[in-house]
C-alpha positions in Angstrom: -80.1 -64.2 -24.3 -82.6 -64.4 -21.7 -83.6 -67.9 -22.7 -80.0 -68.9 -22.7 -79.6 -67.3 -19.0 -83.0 -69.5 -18.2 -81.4 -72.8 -19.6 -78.4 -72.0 -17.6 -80.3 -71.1 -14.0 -82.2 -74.3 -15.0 -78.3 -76.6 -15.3 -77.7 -74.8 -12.0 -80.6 -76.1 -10.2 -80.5 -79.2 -11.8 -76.7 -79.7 -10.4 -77.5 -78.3 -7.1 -80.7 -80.2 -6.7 -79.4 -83.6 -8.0 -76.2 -83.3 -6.0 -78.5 -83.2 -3.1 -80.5 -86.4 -3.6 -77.6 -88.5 -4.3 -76.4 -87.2 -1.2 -79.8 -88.5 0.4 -79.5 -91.1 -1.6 -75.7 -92.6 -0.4 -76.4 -91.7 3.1 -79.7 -93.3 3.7 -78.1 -96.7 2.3 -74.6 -96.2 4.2 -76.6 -96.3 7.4 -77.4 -100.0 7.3 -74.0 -101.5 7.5 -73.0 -99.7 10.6 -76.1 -100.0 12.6 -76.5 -103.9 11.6 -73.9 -104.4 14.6 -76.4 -103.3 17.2 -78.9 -104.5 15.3 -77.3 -107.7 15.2 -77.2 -108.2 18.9 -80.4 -107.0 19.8 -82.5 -109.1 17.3 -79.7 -112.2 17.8 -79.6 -112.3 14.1 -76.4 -114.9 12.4 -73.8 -113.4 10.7 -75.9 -115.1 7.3 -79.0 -113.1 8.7 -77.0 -109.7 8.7 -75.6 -110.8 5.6 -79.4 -110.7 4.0 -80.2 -107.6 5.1 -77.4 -106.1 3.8 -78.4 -107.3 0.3 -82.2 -106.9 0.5 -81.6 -103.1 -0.4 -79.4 -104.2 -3.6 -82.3 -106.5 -4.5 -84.9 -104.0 -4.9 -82.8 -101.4 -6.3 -81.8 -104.0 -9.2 -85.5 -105.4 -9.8 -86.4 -101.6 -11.3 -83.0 -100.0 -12.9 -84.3 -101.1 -16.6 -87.9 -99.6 -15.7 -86.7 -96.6 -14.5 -84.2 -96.0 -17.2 -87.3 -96.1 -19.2 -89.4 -93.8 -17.3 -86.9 -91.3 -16.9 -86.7 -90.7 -20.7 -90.5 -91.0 -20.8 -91.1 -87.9 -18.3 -89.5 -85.4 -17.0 -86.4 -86.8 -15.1 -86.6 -84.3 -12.2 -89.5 -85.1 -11.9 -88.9 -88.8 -11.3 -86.5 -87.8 -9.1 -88.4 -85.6 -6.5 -91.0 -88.6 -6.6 -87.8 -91.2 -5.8 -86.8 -89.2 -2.9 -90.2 -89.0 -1.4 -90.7 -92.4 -1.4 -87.4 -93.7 -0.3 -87.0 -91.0 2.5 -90.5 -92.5 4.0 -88.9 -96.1 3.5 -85.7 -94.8 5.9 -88.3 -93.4 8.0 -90.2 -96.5 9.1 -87.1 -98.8 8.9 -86.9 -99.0 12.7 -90.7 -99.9 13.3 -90.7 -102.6 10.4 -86.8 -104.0 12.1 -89.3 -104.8 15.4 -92.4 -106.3 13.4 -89.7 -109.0 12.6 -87.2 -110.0 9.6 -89.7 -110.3 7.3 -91.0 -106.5 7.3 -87.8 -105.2 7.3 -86.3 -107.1 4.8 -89.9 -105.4 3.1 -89.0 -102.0 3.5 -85.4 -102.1 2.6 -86.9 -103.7 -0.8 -88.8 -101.1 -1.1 -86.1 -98.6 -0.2 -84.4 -100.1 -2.8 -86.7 -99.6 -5.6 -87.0 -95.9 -5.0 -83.5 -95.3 -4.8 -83.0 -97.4 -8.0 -84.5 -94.0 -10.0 -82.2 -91.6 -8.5 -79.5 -92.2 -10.6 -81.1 -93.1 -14.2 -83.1 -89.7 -13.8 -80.1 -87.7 -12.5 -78.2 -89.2 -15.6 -80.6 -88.2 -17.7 -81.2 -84.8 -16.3 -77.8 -84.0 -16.5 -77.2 -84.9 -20.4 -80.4 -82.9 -21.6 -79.9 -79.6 -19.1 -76.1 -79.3 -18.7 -73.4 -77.8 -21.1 -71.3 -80.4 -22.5 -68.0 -78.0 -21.0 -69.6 -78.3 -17.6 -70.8 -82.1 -17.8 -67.2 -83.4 -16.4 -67.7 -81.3 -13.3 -71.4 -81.9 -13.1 -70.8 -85.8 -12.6 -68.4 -85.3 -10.4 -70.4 -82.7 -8.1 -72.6 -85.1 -8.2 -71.2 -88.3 -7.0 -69.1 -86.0 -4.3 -72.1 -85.2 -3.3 -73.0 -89.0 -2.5 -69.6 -89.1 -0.8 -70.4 -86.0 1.6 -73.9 -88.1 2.1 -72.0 -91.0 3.3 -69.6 -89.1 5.0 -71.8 -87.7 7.0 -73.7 -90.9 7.9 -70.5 -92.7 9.1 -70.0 -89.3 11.1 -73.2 -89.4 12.8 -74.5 -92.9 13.4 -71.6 -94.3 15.6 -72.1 -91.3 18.1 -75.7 -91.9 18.2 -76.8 -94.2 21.1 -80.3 -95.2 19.5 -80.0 -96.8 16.2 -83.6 -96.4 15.7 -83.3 -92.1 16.2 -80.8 -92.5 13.6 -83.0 -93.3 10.4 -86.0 -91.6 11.4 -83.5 -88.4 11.5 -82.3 -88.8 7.7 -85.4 -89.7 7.0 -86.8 -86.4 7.6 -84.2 -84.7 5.9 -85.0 -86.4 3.4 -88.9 -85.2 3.3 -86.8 -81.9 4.0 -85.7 -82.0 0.0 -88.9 -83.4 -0.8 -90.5 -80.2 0.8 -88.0 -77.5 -1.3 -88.6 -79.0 -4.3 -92.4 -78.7 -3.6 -91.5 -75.0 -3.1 -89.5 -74.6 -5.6 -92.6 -76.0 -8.1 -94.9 -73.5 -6.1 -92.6 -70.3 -7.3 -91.9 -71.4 -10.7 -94.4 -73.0 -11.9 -95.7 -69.7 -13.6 -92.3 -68.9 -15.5 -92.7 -68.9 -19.0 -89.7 -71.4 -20.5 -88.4 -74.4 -20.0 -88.5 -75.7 -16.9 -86.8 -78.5 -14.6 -90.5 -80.3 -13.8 -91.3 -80.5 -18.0 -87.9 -80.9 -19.9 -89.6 -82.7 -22.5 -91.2 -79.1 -23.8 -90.4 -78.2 -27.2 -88.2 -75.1 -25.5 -86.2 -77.4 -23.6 -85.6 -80.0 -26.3 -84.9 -77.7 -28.7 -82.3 -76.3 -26.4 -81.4 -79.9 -25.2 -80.7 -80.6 -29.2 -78.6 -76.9 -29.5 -76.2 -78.5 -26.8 -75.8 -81.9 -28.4 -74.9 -80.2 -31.8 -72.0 -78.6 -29.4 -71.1 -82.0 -28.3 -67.7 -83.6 -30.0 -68.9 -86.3 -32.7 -66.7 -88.0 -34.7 -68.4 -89.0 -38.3 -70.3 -86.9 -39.0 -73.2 -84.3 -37.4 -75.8 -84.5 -34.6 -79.4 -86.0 -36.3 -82.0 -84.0 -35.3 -84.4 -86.6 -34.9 -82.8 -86.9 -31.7 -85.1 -84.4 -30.7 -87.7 -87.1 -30.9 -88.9 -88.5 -27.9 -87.6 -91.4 -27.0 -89.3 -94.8 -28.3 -89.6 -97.6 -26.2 -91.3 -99.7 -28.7 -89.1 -99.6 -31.5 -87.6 -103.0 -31.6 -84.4 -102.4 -32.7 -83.4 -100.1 -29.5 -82.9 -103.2 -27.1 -80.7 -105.0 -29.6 -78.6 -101.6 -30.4 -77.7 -101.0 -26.7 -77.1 -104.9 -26.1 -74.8 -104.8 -29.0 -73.1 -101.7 -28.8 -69.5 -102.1 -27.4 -68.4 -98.6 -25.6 -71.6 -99.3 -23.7 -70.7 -102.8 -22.3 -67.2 -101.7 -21.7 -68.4 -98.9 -19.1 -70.9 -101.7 -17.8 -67.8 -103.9 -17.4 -66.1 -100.9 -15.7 -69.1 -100.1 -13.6 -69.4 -104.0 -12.4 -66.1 -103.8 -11.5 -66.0 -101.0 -9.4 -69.1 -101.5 -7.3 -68.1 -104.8 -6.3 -65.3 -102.8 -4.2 -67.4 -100.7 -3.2 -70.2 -102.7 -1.9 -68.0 -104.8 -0.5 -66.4 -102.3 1.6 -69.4 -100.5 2.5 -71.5 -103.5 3.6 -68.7 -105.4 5.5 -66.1 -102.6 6.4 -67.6 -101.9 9.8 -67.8 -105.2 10.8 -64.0 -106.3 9.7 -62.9 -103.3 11.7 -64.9 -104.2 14.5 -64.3 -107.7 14.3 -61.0 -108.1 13.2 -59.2 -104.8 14.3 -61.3 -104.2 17.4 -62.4 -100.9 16.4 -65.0 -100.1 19.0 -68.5 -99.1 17.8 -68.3 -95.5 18.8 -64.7 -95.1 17.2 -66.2 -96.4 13.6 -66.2 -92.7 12.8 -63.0 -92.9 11.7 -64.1 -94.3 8.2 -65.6 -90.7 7.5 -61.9 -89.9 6.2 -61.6 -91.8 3.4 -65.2 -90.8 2.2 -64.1 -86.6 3.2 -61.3 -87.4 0.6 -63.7 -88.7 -1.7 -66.0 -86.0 -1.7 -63.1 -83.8 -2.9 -61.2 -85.7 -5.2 -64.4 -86.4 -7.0 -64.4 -82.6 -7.8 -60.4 -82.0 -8.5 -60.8 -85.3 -11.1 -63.9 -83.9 -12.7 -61.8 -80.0 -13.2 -58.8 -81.2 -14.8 -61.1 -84.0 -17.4 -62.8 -80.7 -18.3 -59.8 -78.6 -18.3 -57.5 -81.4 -20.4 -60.4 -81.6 -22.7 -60.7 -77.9 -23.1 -57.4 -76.9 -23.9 -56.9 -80.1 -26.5 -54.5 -81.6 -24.2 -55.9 -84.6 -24.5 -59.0 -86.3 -26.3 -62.2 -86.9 -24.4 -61.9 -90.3 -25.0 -58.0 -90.7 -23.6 -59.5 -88.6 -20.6 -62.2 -91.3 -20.4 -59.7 -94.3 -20.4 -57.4 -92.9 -18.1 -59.4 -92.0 -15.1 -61.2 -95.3 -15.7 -58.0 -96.9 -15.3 -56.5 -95.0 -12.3 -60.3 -94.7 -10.7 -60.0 -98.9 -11.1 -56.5 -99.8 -10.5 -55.6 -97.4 -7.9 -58.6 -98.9 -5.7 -57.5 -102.4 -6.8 -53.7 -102.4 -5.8 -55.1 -100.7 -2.4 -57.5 -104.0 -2.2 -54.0 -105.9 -2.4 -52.2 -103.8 0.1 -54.8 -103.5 2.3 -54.6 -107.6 3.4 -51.6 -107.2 5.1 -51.9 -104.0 7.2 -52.2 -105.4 10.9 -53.7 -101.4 12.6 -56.6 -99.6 12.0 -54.6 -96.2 11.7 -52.4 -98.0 8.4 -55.7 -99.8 7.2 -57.5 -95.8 7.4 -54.7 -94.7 5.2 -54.9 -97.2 2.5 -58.6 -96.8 2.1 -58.4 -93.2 1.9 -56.0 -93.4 -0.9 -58.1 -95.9 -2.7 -61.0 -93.2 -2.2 -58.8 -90.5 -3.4 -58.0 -92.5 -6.6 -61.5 -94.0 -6.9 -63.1 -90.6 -7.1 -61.6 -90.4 -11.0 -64.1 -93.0 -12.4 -66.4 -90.0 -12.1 -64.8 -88.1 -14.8 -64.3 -91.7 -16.4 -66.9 -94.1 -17.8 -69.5 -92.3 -15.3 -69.4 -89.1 -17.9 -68.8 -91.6 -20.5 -72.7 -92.4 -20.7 -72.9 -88.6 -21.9 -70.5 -88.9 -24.8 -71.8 -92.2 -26.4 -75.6 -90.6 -26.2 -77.8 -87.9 -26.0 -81.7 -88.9 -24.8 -80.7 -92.7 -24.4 -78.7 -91.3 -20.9 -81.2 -92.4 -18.3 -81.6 -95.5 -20.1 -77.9 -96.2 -21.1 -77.6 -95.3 -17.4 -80.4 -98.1 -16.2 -78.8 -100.8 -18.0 -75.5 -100.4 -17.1 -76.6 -100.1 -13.6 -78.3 -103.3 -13.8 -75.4 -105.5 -14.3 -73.3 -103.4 -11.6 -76.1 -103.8 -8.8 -75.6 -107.5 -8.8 -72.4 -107.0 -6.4 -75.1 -105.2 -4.3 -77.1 -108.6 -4.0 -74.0 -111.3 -3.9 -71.5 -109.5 -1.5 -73.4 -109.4 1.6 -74.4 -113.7 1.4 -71.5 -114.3 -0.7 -68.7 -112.8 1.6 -70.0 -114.3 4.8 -70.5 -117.4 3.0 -66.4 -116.6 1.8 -65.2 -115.7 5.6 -67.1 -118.5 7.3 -66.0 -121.2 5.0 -62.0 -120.2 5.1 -62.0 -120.2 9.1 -62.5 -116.3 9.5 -60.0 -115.3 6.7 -60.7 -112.0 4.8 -57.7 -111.8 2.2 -59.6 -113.3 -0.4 -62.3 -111.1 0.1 -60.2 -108.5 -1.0 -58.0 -109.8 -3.4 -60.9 -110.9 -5.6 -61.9 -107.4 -5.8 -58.9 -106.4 -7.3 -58.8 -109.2 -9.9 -61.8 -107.7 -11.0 -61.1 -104.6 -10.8 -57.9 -105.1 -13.0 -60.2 -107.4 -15.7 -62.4 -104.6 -15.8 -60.2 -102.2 -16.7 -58.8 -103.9 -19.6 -62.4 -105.1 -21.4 -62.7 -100.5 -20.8 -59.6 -99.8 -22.7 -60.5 -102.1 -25.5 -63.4 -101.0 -26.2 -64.9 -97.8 -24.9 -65.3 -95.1 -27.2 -66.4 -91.0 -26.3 -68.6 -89.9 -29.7 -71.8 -90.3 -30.1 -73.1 -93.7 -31.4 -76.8 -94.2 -30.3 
C-alpha cells in the first residue's frame, strides 16, 4: 500500500510538474511572433527576414526530436526534462542581447532554444506512459497540453502591454530558471526517500510498477510481455524498421502533421494578419488570449469525458481516439474556411476561439494514442512522430510570406490549404489508427 501511495504522489508530481514546463515551454516560443512586429521595425528587417526568424526556432527543435526520443527512454525522462528547461529558459533569457549582436546570433540562440525545447515533449511523453494510471492517462495529456495553452495564454496577455520587448523574454526567462530552481529543491528533499522516484524511473521499483500498470492497460490479442520491462534497445536493428512500418503510428504522425501546420501557421503569422490586415493595434493584440483561455479548458473537459466514455464501456478506446481526432481536426479546418471571409476582428476572435475549443480534443485523440499503441517506446514513438509534424514549424514562416507576397497580399489560401490538410489528415487517421498495444 505504501508503495502504491508512493507511485501515485510520484504520477501526481509528474503531472503537475510536466504541466508546468509545457507551459514554459508554449509560452517562451509564443513570444516571438508578437514581438517580431517591433522587432521588425527597429532592426528594419523584410517581411522574408521576419519570416526566418520565425522558423529558426522550428529548425532546431526538428534537428533533435529523434535524439531526444532516444535519450528520454535511455534515462530518466524527468530528468531530461529539468535539464531541457534549464537550458531553453537561459536561451529566452539572452534572446534580446543576441537580437542586437545582429541576425546571425539571434537566429543562433533561437536554434538553440529550439533544441532544448525539442526534449520537452518526448520526455513528458514518456514520463507520463511509465508513471501515470492508464484511467488517468486521458486527463493527464490533456492537463498537460492545457497547460501549454495557459502558457501561451498568458504570453499573448502580457507581451502586447509591455513597452520593452527586450524586458519581455528576460522576464519568462526567469520564470523559467524559477522551475528549474523547484525541481532542484524538490531533488534536495527527496532524494533520500526509499522508492521509486521521478529523477530514476528506470529503478527496478519503478519498472516493475511501470510493467504492473501496462498489464492493466486494454490489449487486444493477447497479454502484456514482460520483457517490456527491459530497457529499451537502441541497437536492435529491427526497432527502426518496426516503428517505420507500423501503421497506427504513421496515422497519428499524419494527424499530428496535419494539425500543427494550423497551428504554426496561426501562431507565427496571426499577429501580423491582424495587425496588418485588420488593423488591430499592437497593444490591443491581447485579444488573441481568448481563444487560447478556451483552449486551456476544453483541453481538460475533452480529456474527462475520453476517460469517462472509456470507463463506463460507452465507447471503445479506439472509437474515442478516432473521434476526437476527427472533431480536434475538422472542427479547426472548417473554422480555417470560415475564417477567410470574416471582414472584423471581433467575428475573426470568435471563429478562432471555436476552432480552439474544438482543437483542444486532439489531446484525448491521437496525442493519448501514442500510450495505447506502446509502453517504453512512448518518448520515442513520441520523437518520431514529432519529427514529421515540426516541418510546418520550418516551412510556414518562408513559405507563407513567400504565399502572401507572390498573390498580391492575399491570405485565403493561406488558410484554406490548412484545412485541406487538415481534412486529408483526418482520413489517413481513421483508416488506420488502432488503440492496443502493438510495439
Amino acid at each position: 500500500m505504501l508503495h502504491n501511495n508512493g507511485m501515485r504522489e510520484s504520477a501526481v508530481l509528474a503531472v503537475v510538474f510536466a504541466s508546468a514546463a509545457n507551459a514554459l515551454n508554449q509560452a517562451d516560443r509564443a513570444i516571438m511572433p508578437i514581438v517580431a512586429i517591433p522587432m521588425a521595425e527597429q532592426f528594419q528587417w523584410s517581411m522574408f527576414e521576419k519570416g526566418i526568424v520565425l522558423s529558426s526556432f522550428a529548425l532546431g527543435y526538428l534537428l533533435v526530436q529523434i535524439p531526444s526520443g532516444m535519450v528520454s527512454t535511455q534515462f530518466a525522462p524527468f530528468l531530461v526534462l529539468a535539464i531541457a528547461v534549464l537550458v531553453w529558459s537561459i536561451c529566452t533569457t539572452i534572446t534580446p542581447t543576441a537580437a542586437e549582436a545582429g541576425l546571425y546570433s539571434l537566429l543562433a540562440c533561437r536554434i538553440c532554444m529550439g533544441l532544448a525545447e525539442g526534449f520537452c515533449l518526448p520526455a513528458t511523453f514518456q514520463l507520463f506512459t511509465m508513471q501515470v494510471p492508464l484511467e488517468m492517462r486521458s486527463r493527464a495529456f490533456a492537463m498537460m497540453i492545457s497547460c501549454g495553452s495557459i502558457g501561451q495564454l498568458l504570453a499573448i496577455i502580457i507581451c502586447p502591454q509591455m513597452a520593452n520587448w527586450s524586458s519581455i523574454f528576460v522576464r519568462f526567462g526567469i520564470t523559467g530558471l524559477a522551475w528549474s530552481a523547484a525541481v532542484a529543491a524538490l531533488w534536495a528533499m527527496r532524494r533520500q526517500v526509499r522508492g521509486p522516484q521521478l529523477f530514476d524511473i528506470e529503478s527496478k521499483a519503478c519498472r516493475s510498477e511501470a510493467l504492473k500498470l501496462r498489464k492493466d492497460d486494454y490489449v487486444e490479442g493477447g497479454n502484456v510481455d514482460e520483457s517490456n520491462d527491459a530497457p529499451v534497445d537502441l541497437a536492435d536493428p529491427t526497432l527502426w524498421k518496426r516503428l517505420l512500418a507500423c501503421q497506427p503510428l504513421l496515422a497519428i504522425m499524419a494527424a499530428h502533421f496535419g494539425q500543427n501546420w494550423t497551428q504554426y501557421t496561426l501562431s507565427m503569422w496571426l499577429p501580423t494578419y491582424l495587425h496588418e490586415v485588420m488593423g488591430v493595434q499592437e497593444q490591443s493584440l491581447s485579444i488573441m488570449a481568448l481563444p487560447y483561455f478556451v483552449n486551456s479548458f476544453a483541453g481538460v473537459g475533452w480529456g474527462i469525458l475520453a476517460d469517462l466514455a472509456i470507463a463506463h464501456h460507452r465507447c471503445s478506446r479506439l472509437t474515442v481516439r478516432r473521434v476526437a481526432t476527427a472533431v480536434g481536426l475538422l472542427g479547426p479546418g472548417v473554422c480555417c474556411v470560415a475564417f477567410v471571409s470574416v471582414s472584423s476582428p471581433s467575428l475573426a476572435l470568435g471563429v478562432m476561439t471555436l476552432s480552439s475549443l474544438l482543437g483542444a480534443a486532439t489531446s484525448s485523440g491521437y496525442m493519448a494514442n501514442h500510450g495505447d499503441i506502446t509502453g517504453r517506446y512512448a518518448g520515442l514513438t513520441f520523437a518520431v512522430s514529432n519529427t514529421l509534424a515540426t516541418l510546418p514549424g520550418i516551412l510556414v514562416g518562408p513559405f507563407t510570406a513567400w504565399l502572401v507576397k507572390n498573390n498580391g497580399g492575399l491570405w485565403k489560401l493561406v488558410f484554406l490549404l490548412a484545412a485541406a490538410l487538415n481534412g486529408m489528415c483526418t482520413c489517413v487517421y481513421i483508416a488506420f489508427s488502432q488503440a492496443h498495444r502493438i510495439l
